[in-house]
C-alpha positions in Angstrom: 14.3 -0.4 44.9 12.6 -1.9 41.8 8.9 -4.1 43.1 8.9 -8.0 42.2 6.9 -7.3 39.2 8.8 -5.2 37.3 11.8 -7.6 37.9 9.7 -9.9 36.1 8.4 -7.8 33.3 12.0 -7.2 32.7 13.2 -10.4 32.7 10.0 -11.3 30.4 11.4 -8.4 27.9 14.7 -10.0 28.1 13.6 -13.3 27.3 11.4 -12.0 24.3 13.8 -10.3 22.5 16.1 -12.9 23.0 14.3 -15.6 21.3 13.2 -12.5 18.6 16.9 -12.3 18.3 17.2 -16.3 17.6 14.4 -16.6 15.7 16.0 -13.8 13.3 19.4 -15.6 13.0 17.4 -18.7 12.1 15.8 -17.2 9.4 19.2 -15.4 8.3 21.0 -18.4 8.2 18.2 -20.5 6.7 18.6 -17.7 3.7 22.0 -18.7 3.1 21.9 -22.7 3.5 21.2 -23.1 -0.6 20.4 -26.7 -1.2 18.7 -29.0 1.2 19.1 -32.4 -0.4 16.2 -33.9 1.3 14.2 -31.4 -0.2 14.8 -32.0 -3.9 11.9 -31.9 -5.8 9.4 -29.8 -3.4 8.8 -26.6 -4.7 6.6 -24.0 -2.4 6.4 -21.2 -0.2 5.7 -20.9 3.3 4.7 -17.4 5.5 6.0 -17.6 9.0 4.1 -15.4 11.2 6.2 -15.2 14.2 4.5 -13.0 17.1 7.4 -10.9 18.9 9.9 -11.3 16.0 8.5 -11.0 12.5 7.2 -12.1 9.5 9.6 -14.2 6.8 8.7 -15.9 3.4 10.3 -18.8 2.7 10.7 -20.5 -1.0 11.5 -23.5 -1.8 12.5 -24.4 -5.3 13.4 -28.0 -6.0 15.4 -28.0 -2.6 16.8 -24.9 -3.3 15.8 -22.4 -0.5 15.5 -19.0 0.2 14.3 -16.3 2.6 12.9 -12.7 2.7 11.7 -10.4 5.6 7.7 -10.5 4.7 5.9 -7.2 4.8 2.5 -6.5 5.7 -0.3 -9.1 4.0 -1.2 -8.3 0.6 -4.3 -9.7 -1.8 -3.4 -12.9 -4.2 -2.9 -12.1 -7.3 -3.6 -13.4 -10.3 -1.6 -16.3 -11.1 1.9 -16.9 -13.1 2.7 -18.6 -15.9 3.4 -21.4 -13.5 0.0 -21.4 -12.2 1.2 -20.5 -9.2 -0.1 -16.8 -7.4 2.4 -14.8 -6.7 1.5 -14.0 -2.9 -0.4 -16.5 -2.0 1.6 -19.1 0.2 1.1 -23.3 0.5 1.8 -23.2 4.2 1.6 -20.6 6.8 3.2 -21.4 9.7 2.5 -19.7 12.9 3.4 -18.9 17.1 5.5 -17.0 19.4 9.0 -16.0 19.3 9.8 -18.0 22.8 7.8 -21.0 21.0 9.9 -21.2 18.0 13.4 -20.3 19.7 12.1 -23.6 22.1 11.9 -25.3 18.7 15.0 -24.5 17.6 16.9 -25.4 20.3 15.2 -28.4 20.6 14.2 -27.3 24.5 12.9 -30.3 26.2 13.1 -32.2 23.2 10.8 -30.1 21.6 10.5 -30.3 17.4 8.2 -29.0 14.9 5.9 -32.2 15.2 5.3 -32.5 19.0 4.6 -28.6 19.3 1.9 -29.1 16.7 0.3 -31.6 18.5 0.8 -29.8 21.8 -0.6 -26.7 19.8 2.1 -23.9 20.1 3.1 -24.0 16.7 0.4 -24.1 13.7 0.7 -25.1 10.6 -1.9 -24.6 7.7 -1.9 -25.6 4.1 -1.0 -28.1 1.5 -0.7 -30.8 3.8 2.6 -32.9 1.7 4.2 -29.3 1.6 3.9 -28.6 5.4 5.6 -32.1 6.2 8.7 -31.0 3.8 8.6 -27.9 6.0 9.3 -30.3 9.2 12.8 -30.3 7.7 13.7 -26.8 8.0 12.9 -26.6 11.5 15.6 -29.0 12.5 18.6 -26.8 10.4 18.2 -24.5 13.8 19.0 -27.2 16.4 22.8 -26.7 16.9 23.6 -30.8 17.2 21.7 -31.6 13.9 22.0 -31.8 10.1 18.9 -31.9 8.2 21.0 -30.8 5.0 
């Protein structure tokens, strides 16, 4: 007979890796949205540290966006033509796996704003980029369209 507590490390494990599992489609899927209308005209990346599911880089290029599985943190380097350096990010986004599978269900009404201010998502950087981010968050919650 299994004790109490390993029925609840289980289910814990269970619940983990199912938000991992989320959290991973979202970012999928986010890769192959294209366009975001609203988004037309920001240009920027963003590295989402996700704890329990990964690490992804999102672009965005004039609305256009796209994804890649980030790999370990590397040192700026020295800038483009652009300007721009080429690993350096404008936003970083961090929090859990359960957090942002909450977020993008929209659990409890939760969004990318009110788990800021309740502190289970963080967001650092250029402060007019990270409110275009907002706008990605909601392309997870099944009922809306942020395109």
């Amino acid at each position: 007979m299994r004790s109490n507590q390993q029925v609840q490390v289980q289910r814990k494990h269970h619940t983990d890796t199912t938000a991992a599992r989320e959290v991973a489609a979202f970012f999928a899927r986010l890769g192959t949205a294209g366009m975001f209308p609203r988004l037309r005209g920001i240009t920027g990346t963003s590295q989402f540290n996700i704890e329990g599911a990964g690490r992804w880089r999102v672009a965005i290029t004039d609305g256009v966006v796209s994804v890649a599985v980030a790999g370990a943190p590397t040192a700026p380097t020295a800038p483009t033509a652009t300007g721009r350096k080429t690993t350096s990010a404008d936003a970083v986004v961090t929090t859990t796996a359960e957090d942002m599978a909450r977020i993008l269900r929209g659990e409890g009404y939760l969004n990318a704003f009110s788990a800021g201010l309740q502190e289970t998502i963080t967001i650092r950087g250029d402060p007019a980029f990270t409110t275009s981010l907002l706008d990605l968050f909601s392309f997870g919650q099944a009922d809306s369209d942020a395109r």
